[in-house]
C-alpha positions in Angstrom: -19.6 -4.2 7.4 -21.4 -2.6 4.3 -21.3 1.0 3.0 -24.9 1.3 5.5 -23.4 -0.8 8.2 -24.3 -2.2 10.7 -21.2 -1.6 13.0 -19.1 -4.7 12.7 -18.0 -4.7 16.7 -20.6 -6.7 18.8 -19.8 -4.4 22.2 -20.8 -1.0 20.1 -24.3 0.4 21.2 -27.3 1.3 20.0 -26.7 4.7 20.3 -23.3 4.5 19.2 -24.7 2.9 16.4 -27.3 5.8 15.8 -24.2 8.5 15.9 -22.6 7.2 13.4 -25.4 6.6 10.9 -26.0 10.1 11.5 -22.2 10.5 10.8 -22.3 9.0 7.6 -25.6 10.9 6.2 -23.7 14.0 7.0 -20.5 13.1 5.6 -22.3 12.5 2.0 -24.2 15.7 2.6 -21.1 17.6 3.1 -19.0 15.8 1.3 -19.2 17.3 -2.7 -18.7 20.6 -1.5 -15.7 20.8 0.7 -14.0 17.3 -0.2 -14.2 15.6 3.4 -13.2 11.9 1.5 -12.5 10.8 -2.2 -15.5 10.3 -4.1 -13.6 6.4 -4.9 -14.1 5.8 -0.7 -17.4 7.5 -0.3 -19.4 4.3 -0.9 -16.9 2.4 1.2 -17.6 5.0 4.4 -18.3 2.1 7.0 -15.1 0.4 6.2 -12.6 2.5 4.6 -13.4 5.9 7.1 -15.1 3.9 10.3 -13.1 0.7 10.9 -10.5 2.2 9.6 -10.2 4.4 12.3 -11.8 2.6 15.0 -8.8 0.2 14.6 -6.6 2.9 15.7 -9.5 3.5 18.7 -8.6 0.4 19.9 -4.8 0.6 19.8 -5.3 3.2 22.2 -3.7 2.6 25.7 -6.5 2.7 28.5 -7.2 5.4 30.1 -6.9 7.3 27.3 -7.2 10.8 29.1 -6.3 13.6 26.6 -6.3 12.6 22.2 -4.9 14.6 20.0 -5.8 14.1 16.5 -3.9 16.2 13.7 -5.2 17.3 10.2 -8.5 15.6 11.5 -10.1 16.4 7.6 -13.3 14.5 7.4 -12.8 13.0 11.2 -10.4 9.8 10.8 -9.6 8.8 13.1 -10.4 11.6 15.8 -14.4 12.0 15.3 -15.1 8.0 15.2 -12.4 7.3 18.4 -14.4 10.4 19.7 -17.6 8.7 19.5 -16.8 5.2 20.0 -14.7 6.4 23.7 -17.9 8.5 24.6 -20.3 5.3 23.8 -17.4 3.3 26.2 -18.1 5.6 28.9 -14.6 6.6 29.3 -13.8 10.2 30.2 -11.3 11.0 27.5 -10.4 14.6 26.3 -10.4 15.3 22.4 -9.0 17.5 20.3 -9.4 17.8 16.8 -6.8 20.0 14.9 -7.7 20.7 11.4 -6.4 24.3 9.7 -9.1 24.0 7.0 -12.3 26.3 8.6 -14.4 24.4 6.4 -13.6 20.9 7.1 -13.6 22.4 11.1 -16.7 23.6 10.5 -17.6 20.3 9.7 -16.4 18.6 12.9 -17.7 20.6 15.1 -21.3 20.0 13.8 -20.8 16.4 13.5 -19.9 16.9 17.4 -22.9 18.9 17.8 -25.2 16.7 15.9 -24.1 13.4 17.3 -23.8 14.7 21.0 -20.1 14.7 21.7 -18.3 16.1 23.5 -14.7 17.4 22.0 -12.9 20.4 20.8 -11.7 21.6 17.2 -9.5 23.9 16.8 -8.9 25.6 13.0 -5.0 26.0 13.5 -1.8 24.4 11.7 -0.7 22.2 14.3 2.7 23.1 13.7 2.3 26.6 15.2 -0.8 26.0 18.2 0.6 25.3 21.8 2.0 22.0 22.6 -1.1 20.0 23.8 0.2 17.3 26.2 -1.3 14.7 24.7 -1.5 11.2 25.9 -2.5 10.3 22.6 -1.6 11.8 19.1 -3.0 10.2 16.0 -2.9 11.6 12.2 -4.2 9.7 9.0 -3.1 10.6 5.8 -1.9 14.3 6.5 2.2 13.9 6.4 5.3 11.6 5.6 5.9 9.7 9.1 9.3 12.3 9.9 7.0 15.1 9.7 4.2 13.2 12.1 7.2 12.2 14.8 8.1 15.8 14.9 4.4 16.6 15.7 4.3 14.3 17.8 7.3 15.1 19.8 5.7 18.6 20.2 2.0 17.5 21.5 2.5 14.5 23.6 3.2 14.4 27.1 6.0 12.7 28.2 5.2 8.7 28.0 2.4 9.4 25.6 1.5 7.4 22.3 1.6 8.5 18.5 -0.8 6.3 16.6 -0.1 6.8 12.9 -1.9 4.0 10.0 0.7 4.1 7.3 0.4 2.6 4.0 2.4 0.3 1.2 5.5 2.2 2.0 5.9 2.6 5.2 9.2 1.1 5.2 10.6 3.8 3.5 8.7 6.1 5.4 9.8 4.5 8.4 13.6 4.7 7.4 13.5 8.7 6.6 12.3 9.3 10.4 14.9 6.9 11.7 17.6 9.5 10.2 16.5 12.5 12.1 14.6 10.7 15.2 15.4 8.1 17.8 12.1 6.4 18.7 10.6 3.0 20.1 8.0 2.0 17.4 5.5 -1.3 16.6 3.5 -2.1 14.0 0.1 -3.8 13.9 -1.2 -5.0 10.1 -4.5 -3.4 9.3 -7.9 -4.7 8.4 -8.9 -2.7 6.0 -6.0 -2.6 4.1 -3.7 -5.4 3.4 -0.8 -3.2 2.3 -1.0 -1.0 5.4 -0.1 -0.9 9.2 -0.6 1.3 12.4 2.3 2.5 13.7 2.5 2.4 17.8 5.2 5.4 18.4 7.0 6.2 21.8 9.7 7.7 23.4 10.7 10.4 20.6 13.9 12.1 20.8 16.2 14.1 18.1 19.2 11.7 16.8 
C-alpha cells in the first residue's frame, strides 16, 4: 500500500475503493488549514491513517450494531471502519464524537461526499449522554485510564473498547490497572512495529 493506494485488502470494492480515494483528496485539501494529520504522515495517508485504522475495523466483533468513535480528529479510525462496514454491507450504527467544530465539520462532509451514512456530534465526550455502544474506539486522543473511563461510560454492557496504543503501552496499561478492573488483549500492529490494539472488556472501578 502506497501513499495513492490501491487498498491493500483483496475483499475491498470498487466503490469502497473510490470512497476512500475521494477520502484522501479531501484530507490533503483540508488538511493545512485545520490540522486533520501531521504534515510527517500526510504522504503516508494509505498506510499510516487507512490501514491503520481498518486494522482496528477488523478487530471489530461481528455484528457490529452501534460504534462509537471518540476524538474522531481527521476520522481514524471511525470514518475508514465507517466506510469499509457500509462497503461490507453490514448495518452498523456510527457515531463520531469529535469537540473540534472544524475537524466535525470535516467528517461530516467526508460522510456526505463519500455517501455514508453516520452521525458526528461536536461534543466533549466526557459530558454527551452515555451512547450504549457495542463498540468504542479512540486513536491518539488520551492516556489508556482516561479512554477505560470513556469507555465505561459509552458502552453497553458486554460491549468492546478498541484502543491502538503505542511504544508504551505497558506503562499505560499499568496506570489503568490502578483505578480499573478490566479483561484486556492485545494484538501487534501492522503499521507500527512498536504498537498494539488493545481489545478491552468488562470495565469496572477497582
Amino acid at each position: 500500500m502506497n501513499a495513492a493506494g490501491p487498498w491493500a485488502a483483496p475483499d475491498v470494492s470498487r466503490e469502497t475503493l473510490e470512497r476512500l480515494k475521494l477520502y484522501e483528496s479531501l484530507l490533503r485539501k483540508w488538511n493545512p488549514a485545520i490540522n486533520l494529520v501531521s504534515r510527517t504522515t500526510i504522504d503516508a495517508i494509505w498506510t499510516r491513517h487507512f490501514q491503520d485504522s481498518a486494522q482496528v475495523y477488523a478487530l471489530a466483533p461481528r455484528p457490529i450494531g452501534a460504534w462509537a468513535d471518540l476524538g474522531s480528529g481527521g476520522g481514524f479510525p471511525g470514518m475508514v471502519a465507517a466506510i469499509l462496514a457500509q462497503g461490507d454491507g453490514l448495518a452498523a450504527a456510527f457515531t463520531l464524537v469529535e469537540s473540534d467544530s472544524r475537524k466535525a465539520a470535516f467528517l461530516s462532509t467526508i460522510a456526505r461526499e463519500c455517501g455514508v451514512a453516520l452521525k458526528v456530534l461536536s461534543a466533549r465526550a466526557e459530558v454527551i449522554p452515555p451512547l450504549g455502544a457495542d463498540v468504542v474506539s479512540a486513536r491518539a486522543m488520551a492516556p489508556l485510564d482516561q479512554l477505560i473511563a470513556l469507555a465505561d461510560r459509552h458502552l453497553r454492557p458486554g460491549g468492546m473498547a478498541l484502543f491502538p496504543k503505542g511504544a508504551r503501552h505497558l506503562e499505560e496499561l499499568r496506570a489503568a490497572q490502578e483505578k480499573w478492573q478490566f479483561s484486556w488483549q492485545t494484538t501487534a500492529s501492522s503499521t507500527d512495529p512498536d504498537a498494539v490494539i488493545y481489545r478491552i472488556k468488562g470495565i469496572s472501578r477497582v
